[in-house]
C-alpha positions in Angstrom: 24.3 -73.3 72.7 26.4 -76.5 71.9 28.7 -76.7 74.2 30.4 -80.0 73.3 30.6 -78.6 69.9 32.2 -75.0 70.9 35.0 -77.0 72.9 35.8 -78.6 70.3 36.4 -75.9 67.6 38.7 -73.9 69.6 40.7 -76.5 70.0 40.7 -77.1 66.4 41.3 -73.4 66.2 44.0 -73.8 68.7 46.1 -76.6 66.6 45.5 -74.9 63.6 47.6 -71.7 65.1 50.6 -74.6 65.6 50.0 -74.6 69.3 49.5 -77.4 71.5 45.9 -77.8 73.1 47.7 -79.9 76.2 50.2 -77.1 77.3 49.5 -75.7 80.4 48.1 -72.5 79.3 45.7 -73.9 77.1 44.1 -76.8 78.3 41.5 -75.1 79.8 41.3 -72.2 77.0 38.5 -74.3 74.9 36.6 -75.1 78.2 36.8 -70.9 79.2 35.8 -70.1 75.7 32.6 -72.1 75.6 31.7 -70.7 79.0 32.5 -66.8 77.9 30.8 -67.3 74.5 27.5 -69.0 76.5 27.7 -65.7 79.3 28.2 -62.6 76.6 26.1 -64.3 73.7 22.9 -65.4 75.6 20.9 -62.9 73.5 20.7 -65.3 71.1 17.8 -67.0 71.0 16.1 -64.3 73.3 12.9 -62.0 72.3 13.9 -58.4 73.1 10.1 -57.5 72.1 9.4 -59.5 75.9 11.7 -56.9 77.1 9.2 -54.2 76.9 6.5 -54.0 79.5 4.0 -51.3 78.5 2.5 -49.0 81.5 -0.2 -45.8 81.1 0.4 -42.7 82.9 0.2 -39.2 81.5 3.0 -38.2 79.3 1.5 -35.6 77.8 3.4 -36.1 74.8 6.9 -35.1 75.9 10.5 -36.6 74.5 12.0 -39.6 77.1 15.2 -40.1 77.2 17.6 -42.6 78.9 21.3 -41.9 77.9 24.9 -43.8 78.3 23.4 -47.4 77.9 26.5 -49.0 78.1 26.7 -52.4 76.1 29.5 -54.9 75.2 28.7 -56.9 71.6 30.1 -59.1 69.3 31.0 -58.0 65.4 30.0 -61.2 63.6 32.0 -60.1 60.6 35.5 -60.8 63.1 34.5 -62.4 66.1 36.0 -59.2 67.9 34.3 -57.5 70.7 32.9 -53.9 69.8 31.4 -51.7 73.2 30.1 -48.3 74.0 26.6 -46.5 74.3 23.2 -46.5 73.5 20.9 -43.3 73.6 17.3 -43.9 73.6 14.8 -41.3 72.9 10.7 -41.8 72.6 8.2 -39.8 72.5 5.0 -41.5 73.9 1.6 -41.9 72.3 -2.0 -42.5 74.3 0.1 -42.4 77.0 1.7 -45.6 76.6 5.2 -45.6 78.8 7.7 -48.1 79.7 9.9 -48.6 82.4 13.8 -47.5 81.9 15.3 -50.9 82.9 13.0 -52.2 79.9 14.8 -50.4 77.7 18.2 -51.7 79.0 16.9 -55.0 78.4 16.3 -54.9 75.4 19.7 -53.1 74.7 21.7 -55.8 76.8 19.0 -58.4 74.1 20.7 -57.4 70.8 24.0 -56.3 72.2 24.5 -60.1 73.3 24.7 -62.0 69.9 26.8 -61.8 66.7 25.6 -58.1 66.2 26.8 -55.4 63.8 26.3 -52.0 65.0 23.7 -50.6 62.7 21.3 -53.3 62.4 21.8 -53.3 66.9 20.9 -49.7 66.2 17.5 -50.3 63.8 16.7 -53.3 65.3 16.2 -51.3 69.0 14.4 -48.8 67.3 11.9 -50.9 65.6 11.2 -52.8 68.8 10.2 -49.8 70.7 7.8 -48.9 67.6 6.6 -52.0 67.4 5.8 -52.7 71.2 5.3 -49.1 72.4 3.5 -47.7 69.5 4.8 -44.4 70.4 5.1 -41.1 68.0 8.5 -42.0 67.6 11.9 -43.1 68.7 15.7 -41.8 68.0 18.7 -44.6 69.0 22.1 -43.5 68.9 24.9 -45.8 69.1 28.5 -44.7 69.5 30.5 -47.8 69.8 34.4 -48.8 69.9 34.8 -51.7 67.2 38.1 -53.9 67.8 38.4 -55.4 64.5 39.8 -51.7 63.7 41.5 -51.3 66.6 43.3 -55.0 66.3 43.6 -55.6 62.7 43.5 -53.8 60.0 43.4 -50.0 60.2 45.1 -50.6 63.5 43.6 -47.3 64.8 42.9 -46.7 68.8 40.2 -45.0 70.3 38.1 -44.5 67.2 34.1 -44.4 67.6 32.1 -45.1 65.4 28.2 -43.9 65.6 25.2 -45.1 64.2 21.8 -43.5 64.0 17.9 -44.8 63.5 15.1 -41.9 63.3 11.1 -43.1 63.6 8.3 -41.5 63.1 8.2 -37.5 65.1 12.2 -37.4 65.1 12.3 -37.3 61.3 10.9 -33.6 61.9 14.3 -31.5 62.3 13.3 -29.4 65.2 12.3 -32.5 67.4 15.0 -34.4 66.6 17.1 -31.2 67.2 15.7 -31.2 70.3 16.5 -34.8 71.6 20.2 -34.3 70.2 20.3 -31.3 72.4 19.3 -33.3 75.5 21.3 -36.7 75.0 24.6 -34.4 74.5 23.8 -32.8 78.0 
């Protein structure tokens, strides 16, 4: 990330409100931003597919499920923060597991760059297909998106939730099934 470069457009940003860079209460504002944006957007950059460290012990093909991920992104359509949760369901194949905090690092991964909430939501699905290999995988997302809470629609508390089905949870009953547990 281009530090120099950050510092500099928010204080563009800043004198193109009509405020003064040099007040007192702003001085520092371009320096704070470049440090914020280098600390919540370091996923940028990142491979969330080194995330994933793949382990063998018997499954025995049952659903896995880690629930209440939370995450804090970044809507690239408004530069506005949107935050919630992340369900993550897989059902292993050939025995092929992975740890939990794996899959929290690949959340945190996509959660920390300009993100919108459904490709965050396909894009963690895919990566567990693609590195796990398992029968399937169901990601939920609910999320709180500020550019409707701020502007707009003005309208608090909303959720918004976002869904990506692979592979075994296509088939109603499992996926049924995984709903059932993630609501729990």
């Amino acid at each position: 990330m281009d530090q120099k470069r950050i510092k500099k457009a928010v204080r563009e940003i800043i004198e193109a409100l009509g405020e003064d860079p040099s007040r007192e209460g702003l001085k520092k504002t371009p320096e704070r931003v470049s440090r914020m944006y280098s600390d919540i957007l370091k996923g940028i950059g990142k491979n969330p597919e080194k995330s994933i460290k793949v382990y063998h012990a018997a499954n025995y093909d049952e659903i896995i499920i880690i629930k209440d991920i939370p995450f804090y992104s970044f809507c690239e359509h408004h530069f506005l923060p949107f935050f919630g949760k992340v369900h993550i369901a897989y059902i292993p194949k050939d025995d092929r597991i992975t740890g939990y905090a794996n899959l929290v690092e690949v959340v945190d991964v996509y959660s920390q760059r300009l993100q919108l909430q459904e490709r965050m939501t396909a894009e963690i699905a895919d990566t567990i297909m693609k590195i796990l290999k398992p029968m399937g995988t169901f990601v939920i997302i609910e999320a709180r998106q500020l550019c409707l809470e701020m502007q707009g629609l003005k309208k608090q508390g909303e959720r918004t939730v976002t869904s990506a089905i692979r592979g075994a949870f296509e088939r109603e009953r499992t996926r049924l099934e995984a709903l059932s547990l993630m609501e729990r």
